[in-house]
C-alpha positions as CSV (number, residue, x, y, z in Angstrom):
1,X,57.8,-38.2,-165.8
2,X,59.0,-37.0,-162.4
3,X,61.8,-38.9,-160.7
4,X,60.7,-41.5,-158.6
5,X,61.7,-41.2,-155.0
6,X,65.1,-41.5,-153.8
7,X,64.5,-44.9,-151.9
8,X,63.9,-46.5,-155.5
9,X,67.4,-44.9,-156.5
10,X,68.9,-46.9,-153.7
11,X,71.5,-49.9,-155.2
12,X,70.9,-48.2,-158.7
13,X,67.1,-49.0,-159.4
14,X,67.4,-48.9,-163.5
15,X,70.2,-51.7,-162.6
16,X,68.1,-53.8,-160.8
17,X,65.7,-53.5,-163.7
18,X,67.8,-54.5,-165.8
19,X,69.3,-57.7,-163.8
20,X,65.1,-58.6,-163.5
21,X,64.8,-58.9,-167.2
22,X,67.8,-60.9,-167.3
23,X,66.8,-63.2,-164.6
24,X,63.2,-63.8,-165.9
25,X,64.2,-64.0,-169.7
26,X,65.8,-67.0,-168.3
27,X,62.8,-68.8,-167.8
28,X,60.1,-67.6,-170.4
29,X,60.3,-65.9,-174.1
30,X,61.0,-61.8,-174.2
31,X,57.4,-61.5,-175.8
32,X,55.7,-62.9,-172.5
33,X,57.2,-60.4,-170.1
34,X,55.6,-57.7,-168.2
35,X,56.2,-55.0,-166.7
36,X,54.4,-56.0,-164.0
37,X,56.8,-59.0,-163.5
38,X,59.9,-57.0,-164.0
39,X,59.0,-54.3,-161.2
40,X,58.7,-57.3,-158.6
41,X,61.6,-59.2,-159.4
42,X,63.3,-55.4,-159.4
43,X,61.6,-54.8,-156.3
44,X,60.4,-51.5,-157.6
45,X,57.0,-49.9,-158.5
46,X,55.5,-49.5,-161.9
47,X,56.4,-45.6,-161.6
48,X,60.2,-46.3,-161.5
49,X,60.1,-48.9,-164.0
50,X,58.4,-46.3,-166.6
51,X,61.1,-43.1,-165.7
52,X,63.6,-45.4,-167.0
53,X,62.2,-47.4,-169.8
54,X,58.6,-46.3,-171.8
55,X,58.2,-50.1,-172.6
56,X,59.3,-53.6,-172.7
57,X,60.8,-53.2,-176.0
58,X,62.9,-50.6,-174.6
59,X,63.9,-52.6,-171.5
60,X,64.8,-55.5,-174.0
61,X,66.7,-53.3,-176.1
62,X,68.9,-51.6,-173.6
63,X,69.4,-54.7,-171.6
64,X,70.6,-56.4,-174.7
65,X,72.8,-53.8,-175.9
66,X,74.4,-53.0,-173.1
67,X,75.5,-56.7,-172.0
68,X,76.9,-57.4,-175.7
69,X,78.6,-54.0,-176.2
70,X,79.2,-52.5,-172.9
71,X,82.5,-52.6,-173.9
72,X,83.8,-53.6,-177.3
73,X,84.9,-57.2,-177.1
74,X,81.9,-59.0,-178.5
75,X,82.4,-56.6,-181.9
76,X,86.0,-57.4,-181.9
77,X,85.4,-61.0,-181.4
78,X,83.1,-60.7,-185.1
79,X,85.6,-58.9,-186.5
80,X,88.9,-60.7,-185.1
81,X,86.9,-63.9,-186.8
82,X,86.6,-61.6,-190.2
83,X,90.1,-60.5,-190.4
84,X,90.9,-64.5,-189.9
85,X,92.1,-64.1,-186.0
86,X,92.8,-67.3,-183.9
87,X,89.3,-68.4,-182.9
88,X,89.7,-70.1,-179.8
89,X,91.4,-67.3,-178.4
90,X,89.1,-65.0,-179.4
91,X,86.0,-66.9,-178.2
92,X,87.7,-67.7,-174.7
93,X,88.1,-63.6,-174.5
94,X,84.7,-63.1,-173.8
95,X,83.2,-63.7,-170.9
96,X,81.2,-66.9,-169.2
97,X,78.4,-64.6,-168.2
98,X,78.4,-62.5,-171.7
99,X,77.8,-65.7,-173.8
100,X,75.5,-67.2,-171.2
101,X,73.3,-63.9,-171.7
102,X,73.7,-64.1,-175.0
103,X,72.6,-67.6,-175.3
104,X,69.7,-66.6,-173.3
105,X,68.7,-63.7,-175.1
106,X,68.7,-65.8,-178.6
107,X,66.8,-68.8,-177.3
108,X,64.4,-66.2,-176.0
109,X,62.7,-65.6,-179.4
110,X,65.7,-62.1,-179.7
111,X,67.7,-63.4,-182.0
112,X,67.3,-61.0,-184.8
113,X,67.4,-58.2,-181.9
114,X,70.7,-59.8,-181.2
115,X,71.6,-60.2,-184.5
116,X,70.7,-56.3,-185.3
117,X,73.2,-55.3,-182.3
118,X,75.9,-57.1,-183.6
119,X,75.8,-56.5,-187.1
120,X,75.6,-52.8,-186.1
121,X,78.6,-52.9,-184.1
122,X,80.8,-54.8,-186.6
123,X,80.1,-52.5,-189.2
124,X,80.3,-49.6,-186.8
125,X,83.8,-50.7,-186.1
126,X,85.1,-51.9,-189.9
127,X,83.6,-48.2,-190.9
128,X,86.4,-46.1,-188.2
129,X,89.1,-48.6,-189.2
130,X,88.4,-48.5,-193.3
131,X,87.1,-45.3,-193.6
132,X,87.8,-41.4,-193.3
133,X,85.9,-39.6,-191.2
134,X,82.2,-39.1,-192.3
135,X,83.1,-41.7,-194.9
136,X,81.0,-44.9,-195.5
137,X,81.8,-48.4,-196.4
138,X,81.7,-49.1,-200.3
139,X,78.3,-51.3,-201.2
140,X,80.6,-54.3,-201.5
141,X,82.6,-53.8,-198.3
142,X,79.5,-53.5,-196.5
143,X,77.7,-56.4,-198.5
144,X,81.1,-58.9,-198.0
145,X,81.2,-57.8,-194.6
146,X,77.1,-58.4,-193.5
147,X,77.5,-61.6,-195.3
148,X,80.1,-63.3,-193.3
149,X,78.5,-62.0,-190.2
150,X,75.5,-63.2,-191.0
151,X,77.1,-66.9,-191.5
152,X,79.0,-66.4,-188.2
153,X,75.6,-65.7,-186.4
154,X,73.5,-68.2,-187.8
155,X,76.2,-70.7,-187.0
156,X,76.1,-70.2,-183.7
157,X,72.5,-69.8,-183.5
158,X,72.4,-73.5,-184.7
159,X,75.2,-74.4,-182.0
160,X,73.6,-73.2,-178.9
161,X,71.0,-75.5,-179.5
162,X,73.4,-78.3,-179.3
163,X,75.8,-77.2,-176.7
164,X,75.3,-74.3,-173.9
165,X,78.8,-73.6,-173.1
166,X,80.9,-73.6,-176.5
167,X,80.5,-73.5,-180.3
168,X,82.6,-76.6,-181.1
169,X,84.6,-76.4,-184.6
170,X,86.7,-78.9,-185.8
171,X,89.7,-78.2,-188.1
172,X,87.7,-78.6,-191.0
173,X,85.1,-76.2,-189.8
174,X,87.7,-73.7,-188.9
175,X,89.8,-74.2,-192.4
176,X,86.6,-73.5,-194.2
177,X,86.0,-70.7,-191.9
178,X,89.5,-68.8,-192.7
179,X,89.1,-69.5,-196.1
180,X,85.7,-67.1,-196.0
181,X,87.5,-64.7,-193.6
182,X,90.1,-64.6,-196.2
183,X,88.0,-64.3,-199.1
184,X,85.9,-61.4,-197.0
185,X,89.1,-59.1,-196.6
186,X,90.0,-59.2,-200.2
187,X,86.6,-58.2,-201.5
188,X,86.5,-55.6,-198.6
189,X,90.3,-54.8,-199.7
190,X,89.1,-54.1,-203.5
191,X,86.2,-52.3,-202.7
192,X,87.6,-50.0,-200.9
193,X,90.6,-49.6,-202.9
194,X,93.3,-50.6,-200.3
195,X,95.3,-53.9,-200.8
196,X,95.0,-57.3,-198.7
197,X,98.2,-56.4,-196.2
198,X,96.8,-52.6,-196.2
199,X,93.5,-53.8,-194.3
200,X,94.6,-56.4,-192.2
201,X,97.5,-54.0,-191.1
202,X,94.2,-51.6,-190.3
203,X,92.3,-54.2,-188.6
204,X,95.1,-56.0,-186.7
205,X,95.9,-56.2,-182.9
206,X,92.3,-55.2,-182.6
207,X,91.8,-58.3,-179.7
208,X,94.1,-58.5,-177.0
């Protein structure tokens, strides 16, 4: 498609795009966008909407990747919380607009997109740590490690339907929580052959 013309370039149009889905996913599901809608909220035309995006899938995938991972700090958020990391701290490292998007993309009917991201990333990230280039995670690494994640994410799933600005967990719920995290590195440790101190020295220092 040729490139639309320079005016729609002007105050990055692809950006404003993206800030349109954002703004209208506030207000109805992912499914019931259009593009239609999208282009006047982005103040653009149809054209310049399709050179950057072939469909609303595309839009929706972009737009949710690139606010979770634009840099790595959700990923090391999951995996500070895996390799038994102070949770508070790491949940007040991310930022107030990250988790609101993120809260809006799961209420939106995305979760599993969201869910797909993140598991991606964690394993993405547990893979360069754990494993020699061109290596993959052993079946159980990967299987201990999609687990926990998956608990993590449905958890706070369930949470943001109680509470928009924090996934509250007493010191019960965070006990219990460690004790998983624990129990996650050492299966990770055996099945790749490295000891307890050996991955956590590997995955440490990872959130600052």
């Amino acid at each position: 498609m040729a490139r639309p013309r320079k005016d729609a370039d002007v105050a990055c149009a692809r950006q404003r795009i993206v800030d349109a889905f954002w703004q209208l996913l506030q207000d109805r599901p992912a499914h019931e966008i259009v593009v239609g809608a999208v282009a006047d909220a982005a103040h653009c035309n149809r054209g310049t909407f399709y050179y950057y995006f072939p469909d609303m899938e595309a839009l929706a995938t972009s737009a949710i990747r690139e606010e979770l991972f634009a840099d790595d700090r959700l990923s090391l958020v999951v995996s500070g919380v895996l390799a038994g990391d102070d949770i508070k701290a790491l949940m007040r490292s991310l930022s107030p607009r990250r988790v609101r998007r993120i809260i809006v993309a799961m209420r939106s009917g995305d979760v599993r997109m969201v869910e797909l991201v993140v598991r991606r990333a964690v394993h993405d990230r547990w893979r360069e740590r754990l494993c020699a280039p061109g290596e993959e995670l052993a079946p159980a690494s990967l299987f201990a490690i999609q687990f926990m994640v998956g608990g993590l994410l449905g958890f706070f799933s369930y949470m943001l339907n109680v509470d928009d600005t924090a996934v509250p967990l007493d010191a019960d719920a965070r006990a219990y929580l460690e004790q998983v995290a624990h129990a996650t590195v050492q299966a990770v440790a055996g099945a790749q052959g490295m000891t307890v101190a050996e991955v956590n020295a590997r995955l440490c220092g990872s959130v600052v």
